[in-house]
N, C-alpha and C positions, 0 to 999 in steps of 0.2 A: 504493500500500500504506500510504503514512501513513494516510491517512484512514481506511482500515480496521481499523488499530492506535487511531485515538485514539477508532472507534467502541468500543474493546476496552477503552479504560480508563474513558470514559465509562461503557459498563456496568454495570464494577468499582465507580465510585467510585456509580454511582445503586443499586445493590442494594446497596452497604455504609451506603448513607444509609437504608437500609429496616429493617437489621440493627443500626447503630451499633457502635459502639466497635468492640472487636479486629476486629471483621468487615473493616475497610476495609483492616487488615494482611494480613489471610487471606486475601482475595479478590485481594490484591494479588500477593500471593506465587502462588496461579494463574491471577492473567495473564499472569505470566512462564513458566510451565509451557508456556501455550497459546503465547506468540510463540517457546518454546524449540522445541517438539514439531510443533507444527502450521504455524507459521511459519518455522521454520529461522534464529531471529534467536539469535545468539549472546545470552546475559543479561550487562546493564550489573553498575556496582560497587555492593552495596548502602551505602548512607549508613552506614558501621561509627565515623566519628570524634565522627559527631552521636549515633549512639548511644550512646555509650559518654559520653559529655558529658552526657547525658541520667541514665544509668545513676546516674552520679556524683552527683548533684545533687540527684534522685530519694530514694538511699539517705540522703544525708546530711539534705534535709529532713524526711522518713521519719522519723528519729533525733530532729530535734528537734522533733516532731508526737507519738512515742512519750516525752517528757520531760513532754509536755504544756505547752511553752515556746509552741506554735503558738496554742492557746487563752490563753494569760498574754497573747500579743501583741492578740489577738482581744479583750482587757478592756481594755485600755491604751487601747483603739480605741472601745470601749463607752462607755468613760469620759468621755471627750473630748466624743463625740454628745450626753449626755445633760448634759453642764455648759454646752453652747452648744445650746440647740434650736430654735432662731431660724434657725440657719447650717445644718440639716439635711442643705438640699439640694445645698449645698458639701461639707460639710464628709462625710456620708456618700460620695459617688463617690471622695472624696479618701483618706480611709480605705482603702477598697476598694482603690483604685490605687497607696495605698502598700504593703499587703502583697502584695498579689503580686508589685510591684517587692522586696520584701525577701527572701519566697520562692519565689517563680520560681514558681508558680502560679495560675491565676485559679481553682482549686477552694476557697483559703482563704476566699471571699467568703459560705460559705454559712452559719457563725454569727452573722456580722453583720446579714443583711437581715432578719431578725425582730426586729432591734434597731434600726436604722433606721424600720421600719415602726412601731414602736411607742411610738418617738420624735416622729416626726412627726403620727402619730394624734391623742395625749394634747396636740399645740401647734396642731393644729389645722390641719395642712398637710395638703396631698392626695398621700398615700404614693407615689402615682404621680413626680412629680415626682423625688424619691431614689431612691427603689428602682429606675426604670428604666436612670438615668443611671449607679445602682451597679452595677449589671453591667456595661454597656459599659466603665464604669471599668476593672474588674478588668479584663476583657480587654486591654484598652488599655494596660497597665502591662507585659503579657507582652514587648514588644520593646525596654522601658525597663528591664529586669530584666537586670544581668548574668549572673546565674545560670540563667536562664531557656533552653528548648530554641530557642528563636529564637536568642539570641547564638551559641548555638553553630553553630546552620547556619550561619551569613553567616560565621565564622571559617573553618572547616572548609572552605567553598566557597572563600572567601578564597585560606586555605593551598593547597589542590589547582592553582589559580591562579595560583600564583605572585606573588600582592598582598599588599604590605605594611601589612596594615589590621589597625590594635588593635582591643583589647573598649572602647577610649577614644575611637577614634576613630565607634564606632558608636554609644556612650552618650552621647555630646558632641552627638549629633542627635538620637535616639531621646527621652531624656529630656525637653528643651525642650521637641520636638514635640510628642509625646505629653500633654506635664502642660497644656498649652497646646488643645491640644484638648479636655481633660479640660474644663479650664476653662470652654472655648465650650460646650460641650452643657449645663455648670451653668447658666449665664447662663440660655443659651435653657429650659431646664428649670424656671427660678424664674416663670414666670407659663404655666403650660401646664397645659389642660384649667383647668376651673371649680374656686372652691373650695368644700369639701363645703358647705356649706349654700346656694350656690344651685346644688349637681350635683341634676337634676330625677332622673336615675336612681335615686344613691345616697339621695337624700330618701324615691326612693320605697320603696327597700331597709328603710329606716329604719324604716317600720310594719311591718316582721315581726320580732317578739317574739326569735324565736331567732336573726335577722342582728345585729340590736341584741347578743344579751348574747355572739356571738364576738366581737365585733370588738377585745375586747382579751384577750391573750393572759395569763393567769396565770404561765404557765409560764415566761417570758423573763424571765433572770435582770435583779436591779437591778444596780449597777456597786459600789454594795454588799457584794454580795457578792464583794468584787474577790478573784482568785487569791493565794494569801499562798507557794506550795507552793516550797521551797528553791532542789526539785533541776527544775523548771521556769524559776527565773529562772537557774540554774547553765546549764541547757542553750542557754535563749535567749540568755546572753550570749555566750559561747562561739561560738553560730550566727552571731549580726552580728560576732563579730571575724573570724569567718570571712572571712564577705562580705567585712570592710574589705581584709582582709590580698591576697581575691585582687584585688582592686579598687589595690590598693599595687602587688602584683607587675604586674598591667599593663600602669598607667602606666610604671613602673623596668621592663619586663621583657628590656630591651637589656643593663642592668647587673645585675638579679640574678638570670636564667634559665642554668643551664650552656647553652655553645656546641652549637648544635643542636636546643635543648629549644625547642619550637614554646608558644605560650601554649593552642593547643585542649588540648595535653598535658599541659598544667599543672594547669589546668582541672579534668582528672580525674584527680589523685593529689591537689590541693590540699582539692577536695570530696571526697573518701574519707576525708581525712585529718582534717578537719571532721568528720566522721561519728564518726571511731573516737576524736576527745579527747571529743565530747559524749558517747558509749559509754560511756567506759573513766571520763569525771569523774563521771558520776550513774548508774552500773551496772545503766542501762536494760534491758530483756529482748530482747534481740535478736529472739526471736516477735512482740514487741509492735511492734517497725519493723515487717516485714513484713507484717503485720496491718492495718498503717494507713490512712486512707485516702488518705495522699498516695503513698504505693508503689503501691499498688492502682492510681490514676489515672497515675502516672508510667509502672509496667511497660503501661498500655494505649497508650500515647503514644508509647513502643517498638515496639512490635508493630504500630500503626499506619506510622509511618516506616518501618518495617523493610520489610513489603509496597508499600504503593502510593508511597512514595518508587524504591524498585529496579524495578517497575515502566514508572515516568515515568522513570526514568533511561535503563532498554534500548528504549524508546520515542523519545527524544530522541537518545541517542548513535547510533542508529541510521540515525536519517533528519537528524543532524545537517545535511549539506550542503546538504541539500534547505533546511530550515529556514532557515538563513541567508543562501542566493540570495534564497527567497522574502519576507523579515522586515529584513532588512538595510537596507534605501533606508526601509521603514519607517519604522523605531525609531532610525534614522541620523537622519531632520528632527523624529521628535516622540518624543524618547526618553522623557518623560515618560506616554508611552502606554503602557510597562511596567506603570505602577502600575495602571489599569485591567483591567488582562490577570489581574495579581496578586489584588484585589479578586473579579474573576470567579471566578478557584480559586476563594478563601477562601471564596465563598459556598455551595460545593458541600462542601471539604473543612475540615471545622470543627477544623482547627488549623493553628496559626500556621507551627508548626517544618515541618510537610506543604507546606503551599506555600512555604515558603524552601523546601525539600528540593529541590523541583521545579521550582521557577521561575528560582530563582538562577543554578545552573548554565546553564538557557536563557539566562538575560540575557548574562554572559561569556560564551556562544560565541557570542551577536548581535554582543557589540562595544559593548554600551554601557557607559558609562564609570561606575567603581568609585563617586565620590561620588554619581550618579543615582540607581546601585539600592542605595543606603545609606538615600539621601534620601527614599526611594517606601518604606521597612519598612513602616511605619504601613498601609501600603494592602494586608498579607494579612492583617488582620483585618474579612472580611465576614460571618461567621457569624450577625450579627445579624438578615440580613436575613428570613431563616425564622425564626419564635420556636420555634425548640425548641431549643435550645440547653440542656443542665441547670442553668446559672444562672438563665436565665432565665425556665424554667418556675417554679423555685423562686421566685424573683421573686412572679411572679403568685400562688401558692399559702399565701407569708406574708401577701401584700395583703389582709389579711378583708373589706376597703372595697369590694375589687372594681374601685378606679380603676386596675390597674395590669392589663392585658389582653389577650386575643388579639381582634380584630377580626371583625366579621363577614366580612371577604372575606379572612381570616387576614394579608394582607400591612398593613394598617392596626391597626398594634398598636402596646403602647409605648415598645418599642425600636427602631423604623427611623429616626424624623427625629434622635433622639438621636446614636445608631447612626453616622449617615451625617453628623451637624455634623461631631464629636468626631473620628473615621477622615478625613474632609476636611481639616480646620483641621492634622490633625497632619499630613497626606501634602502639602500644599502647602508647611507652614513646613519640614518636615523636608527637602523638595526643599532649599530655599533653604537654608535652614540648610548642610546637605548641598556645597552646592556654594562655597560660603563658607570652613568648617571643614576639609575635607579638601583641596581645592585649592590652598588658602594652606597 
């Protein structure tokens, strides 16, 4: 009967990959209908600690996205691109992967790539080269984000576990990793593909009248016109002291959490709490959070977890025993073979907090050990490997050059070797790392 249950989820998750977004919640939420009704499988616990960690974090960037602090951060970032534009191909993925490490999102990356792109155009770089590596960026900064739905699953899983494991001790691997992998894909990224003037494609693009006069964008602001707006840099600040203070409690959270008070818990009254000073100091429109577009992408992010996390949960608690006679002697000699198991989700289910959701819990009842699958994070971000990812496409759609592309056999595009440095470089060092930092 397993196999007939994971043909059930497979299913779920390939028709939600036809439908996107909420769909893979929806669908998830009647696959447990079908193993309740038709199956007779009691329904697991749904993921309620990550949601709600989600919720939290959601609202509060929400808040400072409706301040317009999100966009001030987004200049700050302009800025910097267009004072070094030599460093593009650095310096843009590094942007990228820092805000979403600030905001727990990889959606803030989409004012930036028409800014990147038109950076590099006007120096004479081949846009490709930034722009692809800036997506994987952002991505890639999602498990280096303490505020991010990734930290909270591996908490949350942590906690239910009974493991003593900080947001310190995952960011004390995740960041390294991650920044470091970032890095390799730069590297490799700086002499990849030809440059435009001897690209035989683009040269030939070049004699048609109306490719020539898009190819630069009017419309993208200069750094010039930097945000000057009060109650924008009020909310942005307010936001990073945010972050610092939960980032403080933490570290101290033996000494300044009341007895009992769990850090996933914290988590979410601390980012509520973040929410409602940026609120209540620039007397933003409460409509206007909601409205936004990082609520918008956060509540789907929800709704995803919600279904095919509870799902994979009464699917695994179920046939627990079985799973672990048959995976146990496994992932017992080559525990590091988690991370490939992980990887394979990721490439099906295009979020990060989804396969923690699902996979994590599998790891601890296999038995493998807490610094391992701390070390392996970096490896559920595969999404790249299909270009349709909505950063991605955007990607390609600011490119006017056209060097920045889906392939003819679609799997040869210009996010896979990127893709797969950047997620490599970080899922080996974060092993190591990994088993250094939490076992000492």
């Amino acid at each position: 009967m397993f196999y007939v249950h994971m043909l059930l989820l497979l299913a779920v998750i390939f028709v939600g990959i036809r439908h996107g977004g909420v769909a893979f919640g929806l669908l998830g939420g009647l696959g447990v209908s079908v193993l309740a009704f038709v199956f007779g499988v009691a329904p697991g616990s749904p993921p309620v600690s990550v949601m709600l960690i989600i919720l939290a974090v959601v609202a509060a960037s929400a808040t400072l996205e409706a301040t317009g602090g999100l966009k001030l951060l987004v200049k700050y970032a302009e800025k910097l691109l267009r004072k070094h534009p030599n460093q593009i191909t650095f310096l843009g993925p590094l942007c990228t992967y820092s805000l979403t490490v600030l905001v727990g999102t990889g959606h803030s990356v989409y004012p930036l790539l028409p800014v990147i792109y038109d950076v590099a155009y006007k120096k004479g770089i081949r846009p490709e080269r930034p722009l692809a590596m800036s997506t994987v960026a952002s991505q890639m900064g999602i498990t280096a984000s303490p505020i991010a739905a990734a930290a909270a699953v591996v908490m949350a899983t942590a906690m239910d576990n009974s493991l003593d494991i900080s947001l310190i001790n995952v960011l004390s691997v995740t960041i390294p990793a991650t920044l470091i992998g970032v890095l390799a894909g730069c590297a490799w990224s700086l002499n990849r593909g030809k440059d435009l003037d001897k690209d035989e494609a683009f040269q030939q693009r070049l004699k048609d009248e109306e490719f020539r006069s898009n190819l630069i964008d009017p419309d993208v602001e200069s750094s010039d016109q930097a945000h000057t707006d009060s109650v924008a840099k009020r909310g942005l600040f307010l936001f990073l002291a945010g972050i610092l203070s939960v980032i403080m409690i933490a570290m101290f959270s033996k000494e300044v959490l009341p007895e009992g008070v769990k850090m996933s818990v914290a988590i979410q009254f601390m980012m509520l709490s973040v929410g409602a000073i940026i609120l209540l100091a620039t007397k933003v429109s409460p409509q206007k959070i909601v409205n936004s577009n990082v609520f918008t992408a956060g509540m789907t992010a929800v709704v995803i977890i919600f279904g095919i996390a509870w799902l994979s949960d009464t699917i695994i608690g179920h046939h627990k025993a079985y799973l672990v006679s048959s995976l146990s002697d496994l992932v017992s000699a080559y525990p590091w073979s988690f991370a490939i198991a992980m990887f394979m989700a990721s490439i099906f289910l295009k979020s990060q907090a989804a396969v923690l959701t699902i996979m994590f819990p599998l790891g601890f009842a296999l038995g493998i050990p807490a610094p391992v699958l701390i070390g392996v994070i970096p490896a559920c971000y595969a999404y790249f490997f299909f270009p349709f990812y909505p950063s991605d496409l955007a990607a390609i759609s600011f490119d006017r050059s056209g060097t920045t592309n889906i392939g003819k056999y679609v799997l040869n595009h210009s996010f896979l070797i990127p893709g797969f440095i950047g997620v490599t470089t970080a899922t080996v060092l974060g092993y190591f790392i990994s088993t250094l930092v939490i076992n000492h």
